[in-house]
Jmol script that loads the backbone (N, CA, C; Angstrom):
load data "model"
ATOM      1  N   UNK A   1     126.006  45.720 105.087  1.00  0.00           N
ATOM      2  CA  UNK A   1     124.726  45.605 105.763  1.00  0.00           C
ATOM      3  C   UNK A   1     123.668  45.040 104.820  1.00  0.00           C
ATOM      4  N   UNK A   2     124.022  45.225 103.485  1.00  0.00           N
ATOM      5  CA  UNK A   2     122.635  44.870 102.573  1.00  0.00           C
ATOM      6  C   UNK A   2     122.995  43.385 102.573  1.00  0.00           C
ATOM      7  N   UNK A   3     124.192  42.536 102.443  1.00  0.00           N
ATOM      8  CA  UNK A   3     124.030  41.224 102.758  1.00  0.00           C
ATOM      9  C   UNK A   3     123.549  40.412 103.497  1.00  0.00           C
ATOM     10  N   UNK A   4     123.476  41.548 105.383  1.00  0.00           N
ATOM     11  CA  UNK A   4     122.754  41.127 106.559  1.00  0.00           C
ATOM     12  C   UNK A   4     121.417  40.789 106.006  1.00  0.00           C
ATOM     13  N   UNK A   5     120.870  42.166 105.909  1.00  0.00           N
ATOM     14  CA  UNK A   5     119.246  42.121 105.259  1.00  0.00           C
ATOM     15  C   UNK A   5     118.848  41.403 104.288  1.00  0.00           C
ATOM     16  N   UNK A   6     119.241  41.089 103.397  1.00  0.00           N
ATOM     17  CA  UNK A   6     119.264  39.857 102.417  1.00  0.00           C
ATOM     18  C   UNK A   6     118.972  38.377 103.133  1.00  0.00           C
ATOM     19  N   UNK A   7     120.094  37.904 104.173  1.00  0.00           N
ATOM     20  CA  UNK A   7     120.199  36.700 104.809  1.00  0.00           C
ATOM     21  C   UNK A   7     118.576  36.558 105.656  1.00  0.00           C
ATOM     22  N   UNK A   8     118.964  37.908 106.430  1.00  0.00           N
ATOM     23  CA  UNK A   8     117.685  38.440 107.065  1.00  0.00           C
ATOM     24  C   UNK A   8     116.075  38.042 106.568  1.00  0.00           C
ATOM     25  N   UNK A   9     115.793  38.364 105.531  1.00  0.00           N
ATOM     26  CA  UNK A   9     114.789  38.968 104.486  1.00  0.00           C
ATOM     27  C   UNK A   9     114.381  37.462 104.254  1.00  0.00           C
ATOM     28  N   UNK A  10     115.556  36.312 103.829  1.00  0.00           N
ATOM     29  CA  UNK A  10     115.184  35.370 102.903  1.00  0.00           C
ATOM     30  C   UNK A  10     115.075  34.361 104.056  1.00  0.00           C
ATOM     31  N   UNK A  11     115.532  34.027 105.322  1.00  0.00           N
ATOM     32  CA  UNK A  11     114.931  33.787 106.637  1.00  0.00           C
ATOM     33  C   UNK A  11     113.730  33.979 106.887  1.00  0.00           C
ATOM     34  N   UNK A  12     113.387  35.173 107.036  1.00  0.00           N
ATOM     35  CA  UNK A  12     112.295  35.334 107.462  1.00  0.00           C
ATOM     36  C   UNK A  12     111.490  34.698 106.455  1.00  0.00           C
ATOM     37  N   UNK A  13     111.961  34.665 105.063  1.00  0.00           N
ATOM     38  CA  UNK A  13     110.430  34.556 104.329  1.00  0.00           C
ATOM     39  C   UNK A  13     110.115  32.894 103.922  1.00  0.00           C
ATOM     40  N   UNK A  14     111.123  32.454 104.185  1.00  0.00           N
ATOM     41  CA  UNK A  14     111.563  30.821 104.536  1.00  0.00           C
ATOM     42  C   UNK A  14     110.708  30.173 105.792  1.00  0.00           C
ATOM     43  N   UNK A  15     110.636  31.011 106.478  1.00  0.00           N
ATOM     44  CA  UNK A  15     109.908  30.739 107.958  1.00  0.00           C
ATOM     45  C   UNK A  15     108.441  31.111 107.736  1.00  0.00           C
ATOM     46  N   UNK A  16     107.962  32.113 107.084  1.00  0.00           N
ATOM     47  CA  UNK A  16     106.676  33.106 107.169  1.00  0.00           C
ATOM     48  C   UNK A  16     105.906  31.897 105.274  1.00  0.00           C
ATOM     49  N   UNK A  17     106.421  31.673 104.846  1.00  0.00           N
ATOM     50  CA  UNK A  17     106.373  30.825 104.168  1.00  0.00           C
ATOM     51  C   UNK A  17     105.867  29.423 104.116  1.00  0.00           C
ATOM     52  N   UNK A  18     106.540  28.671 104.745  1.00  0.00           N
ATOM     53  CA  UNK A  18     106.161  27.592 105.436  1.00  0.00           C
ATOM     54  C   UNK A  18     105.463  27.360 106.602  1.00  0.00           C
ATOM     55  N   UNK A  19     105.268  28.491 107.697  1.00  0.00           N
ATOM     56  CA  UNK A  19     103.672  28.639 108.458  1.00  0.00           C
ATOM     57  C   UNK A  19     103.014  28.718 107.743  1.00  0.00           C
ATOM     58  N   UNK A  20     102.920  29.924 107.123  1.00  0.00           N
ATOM     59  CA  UNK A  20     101.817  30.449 106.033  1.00  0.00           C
ATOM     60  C   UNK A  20     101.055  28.980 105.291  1.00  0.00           C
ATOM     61  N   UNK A  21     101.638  28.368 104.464  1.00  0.00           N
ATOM     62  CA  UNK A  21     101.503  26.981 103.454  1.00  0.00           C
ATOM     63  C   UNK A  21     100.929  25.843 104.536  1.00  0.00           C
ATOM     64  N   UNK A  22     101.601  25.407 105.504  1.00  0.00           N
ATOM     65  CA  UNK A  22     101.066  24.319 106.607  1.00  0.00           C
ATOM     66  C   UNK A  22      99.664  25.037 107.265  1.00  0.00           C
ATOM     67  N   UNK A  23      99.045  26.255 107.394  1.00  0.00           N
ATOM     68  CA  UNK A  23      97.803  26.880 107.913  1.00  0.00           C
ATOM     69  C   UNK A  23      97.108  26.646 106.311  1.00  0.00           C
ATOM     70  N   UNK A  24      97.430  27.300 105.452  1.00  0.00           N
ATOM     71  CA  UNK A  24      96.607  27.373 104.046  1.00  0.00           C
ATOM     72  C   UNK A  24      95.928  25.642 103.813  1.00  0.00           C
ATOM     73  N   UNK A  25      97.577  24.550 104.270  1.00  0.00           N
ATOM     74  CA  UNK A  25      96.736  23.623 103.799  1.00  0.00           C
ATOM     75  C   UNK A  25      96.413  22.185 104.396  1.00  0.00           C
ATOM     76  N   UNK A  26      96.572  22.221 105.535  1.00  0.00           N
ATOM     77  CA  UNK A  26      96.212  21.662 106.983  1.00  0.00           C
ATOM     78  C   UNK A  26      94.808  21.883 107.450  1.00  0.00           C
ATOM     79  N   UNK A  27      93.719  21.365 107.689  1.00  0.00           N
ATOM     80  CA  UNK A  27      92.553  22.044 108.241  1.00  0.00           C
ATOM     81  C   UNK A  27      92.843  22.152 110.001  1.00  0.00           C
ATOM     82  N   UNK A  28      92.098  22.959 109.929  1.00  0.00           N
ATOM     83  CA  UNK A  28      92.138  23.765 111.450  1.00  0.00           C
ATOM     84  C   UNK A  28      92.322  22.377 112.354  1.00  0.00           C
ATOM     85  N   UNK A  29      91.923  21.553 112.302  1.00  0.00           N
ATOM     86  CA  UNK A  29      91.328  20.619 113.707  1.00  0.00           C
ATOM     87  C   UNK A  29      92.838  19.771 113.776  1.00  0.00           C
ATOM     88  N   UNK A  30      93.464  19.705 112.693  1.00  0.00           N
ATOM     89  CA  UNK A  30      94.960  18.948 112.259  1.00  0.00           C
ATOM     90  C   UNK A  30      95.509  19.672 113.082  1.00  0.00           C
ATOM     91  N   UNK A  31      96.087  21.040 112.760  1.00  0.00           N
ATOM     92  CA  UNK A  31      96.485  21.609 113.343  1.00  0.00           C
ATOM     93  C   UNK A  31      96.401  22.125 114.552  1.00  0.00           C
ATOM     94  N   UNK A  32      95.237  21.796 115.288  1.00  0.00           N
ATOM     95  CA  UNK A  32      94.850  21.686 116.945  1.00  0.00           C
ATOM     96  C   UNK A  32      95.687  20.536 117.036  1.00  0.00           C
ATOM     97  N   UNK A  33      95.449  20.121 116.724  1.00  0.00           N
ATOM     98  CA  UNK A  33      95.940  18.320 117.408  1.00  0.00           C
ATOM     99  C   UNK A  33      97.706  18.129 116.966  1.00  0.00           C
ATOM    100  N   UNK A  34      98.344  18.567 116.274  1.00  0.00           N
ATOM    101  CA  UNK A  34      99.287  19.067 116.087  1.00  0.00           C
ATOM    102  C   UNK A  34     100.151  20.042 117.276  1.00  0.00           C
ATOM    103  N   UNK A  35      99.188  20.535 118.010  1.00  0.00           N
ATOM    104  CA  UNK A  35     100.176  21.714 119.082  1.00  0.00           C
ATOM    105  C   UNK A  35      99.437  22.800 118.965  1.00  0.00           C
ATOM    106  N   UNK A  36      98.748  23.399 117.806  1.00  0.00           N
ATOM    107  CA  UNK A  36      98.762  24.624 117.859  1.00  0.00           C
ATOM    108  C   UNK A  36      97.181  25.397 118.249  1.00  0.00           C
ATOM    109  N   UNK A  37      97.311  25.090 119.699  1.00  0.00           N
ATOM    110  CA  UNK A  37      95.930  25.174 120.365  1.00  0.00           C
ATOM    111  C   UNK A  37      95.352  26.446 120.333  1.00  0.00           C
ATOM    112  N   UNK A  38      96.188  27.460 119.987  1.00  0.00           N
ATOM    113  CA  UNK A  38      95.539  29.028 119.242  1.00  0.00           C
ATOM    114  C   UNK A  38      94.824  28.866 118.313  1.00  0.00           C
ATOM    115  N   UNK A  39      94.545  27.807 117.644  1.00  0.00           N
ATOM    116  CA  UNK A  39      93.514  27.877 116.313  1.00  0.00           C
ATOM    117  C   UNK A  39      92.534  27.307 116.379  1.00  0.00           C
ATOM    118  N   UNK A  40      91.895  27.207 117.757  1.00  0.00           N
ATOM    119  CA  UNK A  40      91.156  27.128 117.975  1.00  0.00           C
ATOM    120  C   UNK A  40      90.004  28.062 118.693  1.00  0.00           C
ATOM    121  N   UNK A  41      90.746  28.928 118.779  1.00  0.00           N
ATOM    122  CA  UNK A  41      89.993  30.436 118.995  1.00  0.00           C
ATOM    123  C   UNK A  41      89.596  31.341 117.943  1.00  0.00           C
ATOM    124  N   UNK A  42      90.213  30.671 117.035  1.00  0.00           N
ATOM    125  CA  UNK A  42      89.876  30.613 115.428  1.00  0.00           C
ATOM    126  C   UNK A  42      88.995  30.160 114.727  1.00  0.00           C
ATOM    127  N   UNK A  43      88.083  30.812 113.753  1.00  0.00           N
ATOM    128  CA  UNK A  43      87.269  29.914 112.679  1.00  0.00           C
ATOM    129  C   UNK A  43      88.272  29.917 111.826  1.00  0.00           C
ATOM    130  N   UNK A  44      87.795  28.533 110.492  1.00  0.00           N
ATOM    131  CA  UNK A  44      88.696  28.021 109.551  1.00  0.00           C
ATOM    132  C   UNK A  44      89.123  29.456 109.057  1.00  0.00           C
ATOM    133  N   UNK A  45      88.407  30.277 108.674  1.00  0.00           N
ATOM    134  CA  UNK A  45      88.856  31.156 107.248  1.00  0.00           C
ATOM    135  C   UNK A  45      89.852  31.825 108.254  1.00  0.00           C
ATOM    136  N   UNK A  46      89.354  32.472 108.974  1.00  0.00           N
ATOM    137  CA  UNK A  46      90.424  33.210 110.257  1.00  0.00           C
ATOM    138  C   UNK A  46      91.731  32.392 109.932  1.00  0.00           C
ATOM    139  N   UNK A  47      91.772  31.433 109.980  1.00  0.00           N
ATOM    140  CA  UNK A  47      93.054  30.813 110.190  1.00  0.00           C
ATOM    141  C   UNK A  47      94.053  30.192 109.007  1.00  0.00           C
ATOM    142  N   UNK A  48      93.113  30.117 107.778  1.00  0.00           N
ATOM    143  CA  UNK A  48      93.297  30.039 106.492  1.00  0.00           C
ATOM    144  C   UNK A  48      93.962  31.869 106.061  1.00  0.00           C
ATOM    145  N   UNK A  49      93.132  32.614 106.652  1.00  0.00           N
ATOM    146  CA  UNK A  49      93.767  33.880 106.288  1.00  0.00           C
ATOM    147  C   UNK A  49      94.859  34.500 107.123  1.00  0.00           C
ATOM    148  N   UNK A  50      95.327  33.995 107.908  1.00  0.00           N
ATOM    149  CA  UNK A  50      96.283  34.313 108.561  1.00  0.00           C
ATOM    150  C   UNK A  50      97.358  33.776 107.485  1.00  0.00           C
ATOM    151  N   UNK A  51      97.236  32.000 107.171  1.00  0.00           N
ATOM    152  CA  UNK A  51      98.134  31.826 106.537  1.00  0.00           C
ATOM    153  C   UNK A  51      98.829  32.316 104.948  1.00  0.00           C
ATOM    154  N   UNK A  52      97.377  32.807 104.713  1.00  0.00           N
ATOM    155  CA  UNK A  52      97.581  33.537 103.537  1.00  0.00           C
ATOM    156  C   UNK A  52      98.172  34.811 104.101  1.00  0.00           C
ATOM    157  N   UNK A  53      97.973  36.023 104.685  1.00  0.00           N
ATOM    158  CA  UNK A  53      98.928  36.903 105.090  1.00  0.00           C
ATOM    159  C   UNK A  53     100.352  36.450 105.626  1.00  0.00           C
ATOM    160  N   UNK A  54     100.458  35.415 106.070  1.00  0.00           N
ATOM    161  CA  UNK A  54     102.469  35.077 105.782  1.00  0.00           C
ATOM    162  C   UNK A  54     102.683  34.551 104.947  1.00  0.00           C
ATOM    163  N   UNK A  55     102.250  33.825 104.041  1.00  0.00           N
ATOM    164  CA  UNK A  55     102.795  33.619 102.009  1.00  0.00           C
ATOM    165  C   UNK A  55     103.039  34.642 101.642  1.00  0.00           C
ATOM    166  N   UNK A  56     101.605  35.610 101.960  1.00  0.00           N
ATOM    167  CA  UNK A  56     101.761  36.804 100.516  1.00  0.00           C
ATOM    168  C   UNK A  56     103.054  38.092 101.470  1.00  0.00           C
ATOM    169  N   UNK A  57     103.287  37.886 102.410  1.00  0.00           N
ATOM    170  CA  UNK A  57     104.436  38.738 103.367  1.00  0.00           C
ATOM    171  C   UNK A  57     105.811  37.721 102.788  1.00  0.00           C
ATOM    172  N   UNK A  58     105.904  36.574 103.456  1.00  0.00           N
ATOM    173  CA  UNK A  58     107.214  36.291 102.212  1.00  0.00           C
ATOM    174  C   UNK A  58     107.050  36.542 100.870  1.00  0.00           C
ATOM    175  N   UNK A  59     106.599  36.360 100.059  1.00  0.00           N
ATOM    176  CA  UNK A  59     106.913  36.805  99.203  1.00  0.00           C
ATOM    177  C   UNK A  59     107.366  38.123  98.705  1.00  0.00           C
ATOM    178  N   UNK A  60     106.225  38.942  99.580  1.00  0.00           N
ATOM    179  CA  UNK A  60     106.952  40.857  99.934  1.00  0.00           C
ATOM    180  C   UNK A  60     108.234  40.923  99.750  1.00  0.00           C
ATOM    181  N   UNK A  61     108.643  40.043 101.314  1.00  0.00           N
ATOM    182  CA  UNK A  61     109.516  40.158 101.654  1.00  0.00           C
ATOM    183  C   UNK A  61     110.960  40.358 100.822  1.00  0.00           C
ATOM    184  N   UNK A  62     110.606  39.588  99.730  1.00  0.00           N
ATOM    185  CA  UNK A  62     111.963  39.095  98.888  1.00  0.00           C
ATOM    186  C   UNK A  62     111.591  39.508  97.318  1.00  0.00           C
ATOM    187  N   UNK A  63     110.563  39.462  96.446  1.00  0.00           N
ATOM    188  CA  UNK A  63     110.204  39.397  95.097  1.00  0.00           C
ATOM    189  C   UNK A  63     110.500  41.245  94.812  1.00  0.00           C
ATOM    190  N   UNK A  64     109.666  42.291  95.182  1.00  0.00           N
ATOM    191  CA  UNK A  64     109.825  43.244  94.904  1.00  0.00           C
ATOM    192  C   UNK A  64     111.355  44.226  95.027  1.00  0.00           C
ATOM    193  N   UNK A  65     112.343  43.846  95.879  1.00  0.00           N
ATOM    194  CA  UNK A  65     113.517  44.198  96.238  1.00  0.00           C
ATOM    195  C   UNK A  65     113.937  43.454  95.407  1.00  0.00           C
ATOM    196  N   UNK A  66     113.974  41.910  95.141  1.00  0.00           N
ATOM    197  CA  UNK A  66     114.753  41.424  94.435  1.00  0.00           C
ATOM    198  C   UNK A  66     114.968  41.652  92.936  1.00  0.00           C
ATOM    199  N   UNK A  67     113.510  42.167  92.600  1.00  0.00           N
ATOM    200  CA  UNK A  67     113.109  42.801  90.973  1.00  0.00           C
ATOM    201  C   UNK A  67     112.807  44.081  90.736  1.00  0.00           C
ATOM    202  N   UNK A  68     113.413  44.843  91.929  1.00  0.00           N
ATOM    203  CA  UNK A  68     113.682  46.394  91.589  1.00  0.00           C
ATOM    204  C   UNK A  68     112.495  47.157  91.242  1.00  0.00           C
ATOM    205  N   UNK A  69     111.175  45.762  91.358  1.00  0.00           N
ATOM    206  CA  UNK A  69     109.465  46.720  91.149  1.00  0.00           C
ATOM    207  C   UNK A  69     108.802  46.836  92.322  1.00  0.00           C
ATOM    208  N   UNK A  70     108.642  48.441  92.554  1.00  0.00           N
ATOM    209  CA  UNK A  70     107.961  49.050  93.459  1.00  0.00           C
ATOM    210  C   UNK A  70     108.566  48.180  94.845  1.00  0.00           C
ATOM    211  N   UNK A  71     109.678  48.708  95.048  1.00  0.00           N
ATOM    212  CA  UNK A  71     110.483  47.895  95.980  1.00  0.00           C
ATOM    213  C   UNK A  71     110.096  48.480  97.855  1.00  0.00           C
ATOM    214  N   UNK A  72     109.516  49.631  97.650  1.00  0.00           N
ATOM    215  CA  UNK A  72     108.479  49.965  98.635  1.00  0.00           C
ATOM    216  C   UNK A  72     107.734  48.953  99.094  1.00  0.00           C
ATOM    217  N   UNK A  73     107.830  47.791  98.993  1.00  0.00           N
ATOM    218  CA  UNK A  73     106.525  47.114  99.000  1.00  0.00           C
ATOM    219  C   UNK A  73     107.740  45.742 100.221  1.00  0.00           C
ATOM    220  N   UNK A  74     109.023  46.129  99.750  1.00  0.00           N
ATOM    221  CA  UNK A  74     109.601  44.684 100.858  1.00  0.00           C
ATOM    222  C   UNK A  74     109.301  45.228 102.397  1.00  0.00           C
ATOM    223  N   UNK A  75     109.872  46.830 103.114  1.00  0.00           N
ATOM    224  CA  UNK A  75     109.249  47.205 104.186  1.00  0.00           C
ATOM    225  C   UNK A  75     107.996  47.135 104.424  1.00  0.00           C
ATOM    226  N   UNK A  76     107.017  47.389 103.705  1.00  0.00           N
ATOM    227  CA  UNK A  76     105.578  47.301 103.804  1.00  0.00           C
ATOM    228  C   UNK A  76     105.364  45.916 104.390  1.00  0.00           C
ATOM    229  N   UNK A  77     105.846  44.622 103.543  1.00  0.00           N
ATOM    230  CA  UNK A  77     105.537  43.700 103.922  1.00  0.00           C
ATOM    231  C   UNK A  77     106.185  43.207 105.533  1.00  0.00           C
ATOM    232  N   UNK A  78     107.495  43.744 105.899  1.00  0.00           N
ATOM    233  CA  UNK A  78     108.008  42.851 106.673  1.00  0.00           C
ATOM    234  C   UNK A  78     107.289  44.152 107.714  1.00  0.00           C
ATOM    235  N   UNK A  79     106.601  44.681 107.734  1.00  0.00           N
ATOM    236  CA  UNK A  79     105.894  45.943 108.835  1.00  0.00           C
ATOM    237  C   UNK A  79     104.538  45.167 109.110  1.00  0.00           C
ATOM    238  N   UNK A  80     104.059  44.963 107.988  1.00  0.00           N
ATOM    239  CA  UNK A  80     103.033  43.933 108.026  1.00  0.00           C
ATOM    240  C   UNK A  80     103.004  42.627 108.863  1.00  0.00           C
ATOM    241  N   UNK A  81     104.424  42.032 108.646  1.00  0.00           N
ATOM    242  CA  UNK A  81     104.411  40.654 109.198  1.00  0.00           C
ATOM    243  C   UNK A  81     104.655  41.317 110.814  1.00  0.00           C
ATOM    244  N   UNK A  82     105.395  41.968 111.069  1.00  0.00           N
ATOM    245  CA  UNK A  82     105.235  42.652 112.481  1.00  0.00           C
ATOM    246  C   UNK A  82     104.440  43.044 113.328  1.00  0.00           C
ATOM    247  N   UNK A  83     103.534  43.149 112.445  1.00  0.00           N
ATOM    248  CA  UNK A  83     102.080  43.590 113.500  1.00  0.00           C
ATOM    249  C   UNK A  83     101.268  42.310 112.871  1.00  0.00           C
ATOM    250  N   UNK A  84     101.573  41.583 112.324  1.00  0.00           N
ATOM    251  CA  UNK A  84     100.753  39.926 112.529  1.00  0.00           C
ATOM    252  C   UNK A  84     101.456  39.124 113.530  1.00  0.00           C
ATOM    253  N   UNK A  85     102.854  39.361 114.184  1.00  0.00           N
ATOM    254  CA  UNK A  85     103.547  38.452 115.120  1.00  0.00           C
ATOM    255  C   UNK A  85     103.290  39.504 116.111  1.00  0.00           C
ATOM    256  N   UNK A  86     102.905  40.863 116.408  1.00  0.00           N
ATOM    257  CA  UNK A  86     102.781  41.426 117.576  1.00  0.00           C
ATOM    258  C   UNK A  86     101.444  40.764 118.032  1.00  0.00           C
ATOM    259  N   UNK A  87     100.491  40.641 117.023  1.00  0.00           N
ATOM    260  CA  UNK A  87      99.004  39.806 117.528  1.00  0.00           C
ATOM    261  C   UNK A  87      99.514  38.756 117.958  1.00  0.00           C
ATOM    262  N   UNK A  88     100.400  37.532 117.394  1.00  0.00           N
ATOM    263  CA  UNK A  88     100.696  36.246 117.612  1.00  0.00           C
ATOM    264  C   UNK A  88     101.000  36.470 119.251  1.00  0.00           C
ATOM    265  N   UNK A  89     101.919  36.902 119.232  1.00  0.00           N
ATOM    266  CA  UNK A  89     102.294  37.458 121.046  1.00  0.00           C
ATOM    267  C   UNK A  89     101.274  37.431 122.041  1.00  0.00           C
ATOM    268  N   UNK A  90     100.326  38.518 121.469  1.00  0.00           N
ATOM    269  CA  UNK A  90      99.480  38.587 122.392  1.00  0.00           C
ATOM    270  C   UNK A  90      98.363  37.409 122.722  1.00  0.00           C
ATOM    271  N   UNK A  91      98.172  36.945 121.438  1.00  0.00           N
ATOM    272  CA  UNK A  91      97.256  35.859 121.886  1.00  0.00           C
ATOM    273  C   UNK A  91      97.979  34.845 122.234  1.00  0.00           C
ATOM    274  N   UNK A  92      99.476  34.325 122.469  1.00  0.00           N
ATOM    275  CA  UNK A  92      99.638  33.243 122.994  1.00  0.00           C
ATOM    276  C   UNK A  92      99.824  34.016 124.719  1.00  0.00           C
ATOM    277  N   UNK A  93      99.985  35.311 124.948  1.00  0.00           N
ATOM    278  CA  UNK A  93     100.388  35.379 126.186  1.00  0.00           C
ATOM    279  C   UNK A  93      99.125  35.282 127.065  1.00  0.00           C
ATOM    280  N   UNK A  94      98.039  35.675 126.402  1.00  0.00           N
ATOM    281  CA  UNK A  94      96.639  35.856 126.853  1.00  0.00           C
ATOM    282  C   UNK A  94      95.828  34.522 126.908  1.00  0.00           C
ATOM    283  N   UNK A  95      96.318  33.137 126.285  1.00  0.00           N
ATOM    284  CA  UNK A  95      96.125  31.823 126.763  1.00  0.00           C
ATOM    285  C   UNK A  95      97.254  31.610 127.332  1.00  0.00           C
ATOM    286  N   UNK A  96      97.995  31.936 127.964  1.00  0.00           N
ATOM    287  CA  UNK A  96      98.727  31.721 129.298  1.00  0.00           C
ATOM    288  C   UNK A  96     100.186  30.421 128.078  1.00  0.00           C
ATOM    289  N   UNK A  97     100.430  31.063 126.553  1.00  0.00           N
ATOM    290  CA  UNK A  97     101.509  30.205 126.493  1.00  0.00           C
ATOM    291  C   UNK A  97     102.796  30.955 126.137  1.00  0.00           C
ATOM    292  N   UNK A  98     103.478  31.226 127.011  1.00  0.00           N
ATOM    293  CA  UNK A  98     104.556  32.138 127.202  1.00  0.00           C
ATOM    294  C   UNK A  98     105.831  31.399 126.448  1.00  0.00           C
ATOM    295  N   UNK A  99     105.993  30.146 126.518  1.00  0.00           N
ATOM    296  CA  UNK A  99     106.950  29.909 125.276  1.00  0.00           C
ATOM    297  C   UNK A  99     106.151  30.076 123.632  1.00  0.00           C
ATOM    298  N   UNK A 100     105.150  29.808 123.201  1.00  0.00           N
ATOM    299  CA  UNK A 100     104.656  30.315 122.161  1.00  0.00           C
ATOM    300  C   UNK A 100     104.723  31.468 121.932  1.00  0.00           C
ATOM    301  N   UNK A 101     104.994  32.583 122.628  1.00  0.00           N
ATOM    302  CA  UNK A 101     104.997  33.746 122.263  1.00  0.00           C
ATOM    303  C   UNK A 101     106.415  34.038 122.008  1.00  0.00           C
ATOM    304  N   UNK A 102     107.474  33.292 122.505  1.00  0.00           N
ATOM    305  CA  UNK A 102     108.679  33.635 122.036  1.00  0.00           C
ATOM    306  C   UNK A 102     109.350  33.471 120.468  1.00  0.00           C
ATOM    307  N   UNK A 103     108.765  32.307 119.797  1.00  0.00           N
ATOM    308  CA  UNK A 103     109.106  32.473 117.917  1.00  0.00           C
ATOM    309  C   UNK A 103     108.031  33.534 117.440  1.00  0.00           C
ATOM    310  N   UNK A 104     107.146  34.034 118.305  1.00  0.00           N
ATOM    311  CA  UNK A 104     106.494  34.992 117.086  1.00  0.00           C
ATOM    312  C   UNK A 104     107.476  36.375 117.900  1.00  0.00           C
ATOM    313  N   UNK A 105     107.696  36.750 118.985  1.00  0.00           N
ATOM    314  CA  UNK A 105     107.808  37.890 119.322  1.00  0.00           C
ATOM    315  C   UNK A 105     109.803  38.027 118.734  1.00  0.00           C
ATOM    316  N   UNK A 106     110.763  36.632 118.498  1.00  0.00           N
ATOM    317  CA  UNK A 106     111.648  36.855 117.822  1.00  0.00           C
ATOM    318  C   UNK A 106     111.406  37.061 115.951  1.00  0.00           C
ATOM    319  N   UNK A 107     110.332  36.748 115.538  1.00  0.00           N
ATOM    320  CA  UNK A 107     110.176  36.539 114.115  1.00  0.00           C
ATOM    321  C   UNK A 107     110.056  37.800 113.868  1.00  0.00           C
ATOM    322  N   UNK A 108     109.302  38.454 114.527  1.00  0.00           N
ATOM    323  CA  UNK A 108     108.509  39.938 115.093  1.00  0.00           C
ATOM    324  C   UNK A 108     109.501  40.958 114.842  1.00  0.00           C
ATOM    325  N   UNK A 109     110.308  40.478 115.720  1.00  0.00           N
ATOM    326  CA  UNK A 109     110.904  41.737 115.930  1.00  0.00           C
ATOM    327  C   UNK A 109     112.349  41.758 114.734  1.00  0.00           C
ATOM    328  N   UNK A 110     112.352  40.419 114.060  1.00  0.00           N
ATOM    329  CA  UNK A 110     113.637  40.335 112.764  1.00  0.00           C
ATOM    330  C   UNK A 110     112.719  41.187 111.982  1.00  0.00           C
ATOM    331  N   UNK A 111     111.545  41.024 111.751  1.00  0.00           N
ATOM    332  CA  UNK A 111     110.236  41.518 110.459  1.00  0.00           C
ATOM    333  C   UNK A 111     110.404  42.863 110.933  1.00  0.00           C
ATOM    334  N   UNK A 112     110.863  43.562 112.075  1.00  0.00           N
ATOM    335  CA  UNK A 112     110.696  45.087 112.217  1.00  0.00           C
ATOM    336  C   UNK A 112     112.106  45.648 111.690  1.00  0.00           C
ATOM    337  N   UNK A 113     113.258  44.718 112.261  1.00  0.00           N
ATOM    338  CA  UNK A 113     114.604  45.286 111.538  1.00  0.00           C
ATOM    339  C   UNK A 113     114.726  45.556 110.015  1.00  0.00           C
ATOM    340  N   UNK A 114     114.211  44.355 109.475  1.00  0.00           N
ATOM    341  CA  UNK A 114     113.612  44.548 107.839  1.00  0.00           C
ATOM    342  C   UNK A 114     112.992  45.972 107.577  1.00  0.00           C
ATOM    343  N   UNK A 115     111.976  45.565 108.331  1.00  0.00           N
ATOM    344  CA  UNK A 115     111.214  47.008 107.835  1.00  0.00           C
ATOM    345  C   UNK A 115     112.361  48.134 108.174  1.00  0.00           C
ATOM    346  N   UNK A 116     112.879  48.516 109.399  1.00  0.00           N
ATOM    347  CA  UNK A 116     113.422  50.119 109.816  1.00  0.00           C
ATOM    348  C   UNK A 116     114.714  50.175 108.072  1.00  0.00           C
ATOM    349  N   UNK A 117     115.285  48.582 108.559  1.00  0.00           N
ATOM    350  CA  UNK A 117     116.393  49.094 107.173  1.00  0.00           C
ATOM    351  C   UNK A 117     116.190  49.163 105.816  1.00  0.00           C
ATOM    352  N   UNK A 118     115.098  49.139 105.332  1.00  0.00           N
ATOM    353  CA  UNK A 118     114.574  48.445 104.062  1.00  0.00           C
ATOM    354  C   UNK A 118     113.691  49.801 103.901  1.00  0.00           C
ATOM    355  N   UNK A 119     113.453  50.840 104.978  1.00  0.00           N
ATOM    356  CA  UNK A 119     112.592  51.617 104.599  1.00  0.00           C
ATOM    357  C   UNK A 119     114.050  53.319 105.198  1.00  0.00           C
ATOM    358  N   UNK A 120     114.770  53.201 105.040  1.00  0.00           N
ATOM    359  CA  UNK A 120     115.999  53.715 105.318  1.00  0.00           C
ATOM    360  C   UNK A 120     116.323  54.868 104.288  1.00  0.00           C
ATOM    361  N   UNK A 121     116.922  55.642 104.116  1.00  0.00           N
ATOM    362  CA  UNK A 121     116.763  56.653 102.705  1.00  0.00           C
ATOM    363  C   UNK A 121     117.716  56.298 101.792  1.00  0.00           C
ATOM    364  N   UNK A 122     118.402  55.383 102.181  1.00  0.00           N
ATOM    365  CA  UNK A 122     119.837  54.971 100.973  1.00  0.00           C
ATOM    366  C   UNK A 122     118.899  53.302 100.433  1.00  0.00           C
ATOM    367  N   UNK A 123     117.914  52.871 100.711  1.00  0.00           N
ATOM    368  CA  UNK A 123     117.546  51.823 100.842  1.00  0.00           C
ATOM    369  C   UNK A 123     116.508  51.464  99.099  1.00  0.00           C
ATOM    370  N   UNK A 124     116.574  52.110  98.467  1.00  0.00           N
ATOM    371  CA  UNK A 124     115.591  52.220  97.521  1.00  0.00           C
ATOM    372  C   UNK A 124     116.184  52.519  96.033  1.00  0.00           C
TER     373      UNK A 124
END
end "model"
wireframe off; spacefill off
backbone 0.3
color backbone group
C-alpha cells in the first residue's frame, strides 16, 4: 500500500504543482482567456494565492515524508489540498460549470485518500 500512496502522493503533487506555477505565473486576464473563467471572480492576489497554496501543498505532499522531517506535515498538506478542491467544486458548480468541477472534485478526493492513509497509526 505504501507504493500506492507514493504513486498517489507524487501525482497529485505533479498536478497541484503545475496549476499552482501556471496561476503564480500567468496574470489573471491570460488565464481568463485561456478557459479558466473562475478567475475572474477573483482579484489577482486571490488567484496568485491560490496558486501558491497548490506549490506549497505539493511540495507537502512529497518533501516531508520523503525526508522523514516532521512527516505530519504530508497529511496536513494533502487535507489542505482537499478543502482547496472542495472550494474548487463549489465554485465551478455555482457558475453552472459541472464538467469543471469534475478534475477538482477527482483531485479532491485522491488529496483525501492521502490524507486518511498518511495520517493512519502505522503511517509515521
Amino acid at each position: 500500500m505504501d507504493v500506492v500512496l507514493w504513486v498517489v502522493a507524487a501525482l497529485l503533487a505533479a498536478a497541484f504543482a503545475a496549476a499552482g506555477a501556471m496561476k503564480l505565473a500567468q496574470p489573471r486576464a491570460k488565464l481568463i482567456e485561456s478557459g479558466m473563467g473562475w478567475a475572474g471572480d477573483f482579484g489577482d492576489g486571490q488567484v496568485k494565492l491560490i496558486g501558491l497554496v497548490e506549490v506549497l501543498g505539493a511540495i507537502g505532499l512529497i518533501l516531508p515524508a520523503a525526508l522523514g522531517i516532521v512527516p505530519v506535515l504530508t497529511p496536513l498538506a494533502a487535507a489542505g489540498l482537499f478543502v482547496t478542491m472542495v472550494v474548487a467544486v463549489v465554485v465551478h458548480l455555482r457558475r453552472g460549470e459541472g464538467g469543471g468541477a469534475v478534475p477538482a472534485l477527482v483531485l479532491g478526493l485522491l488529496s483525501l485518500f492521502v490524507a486518511i492513509m498518511r495520517f493512519g497509526p502505522n503511517s509515521f
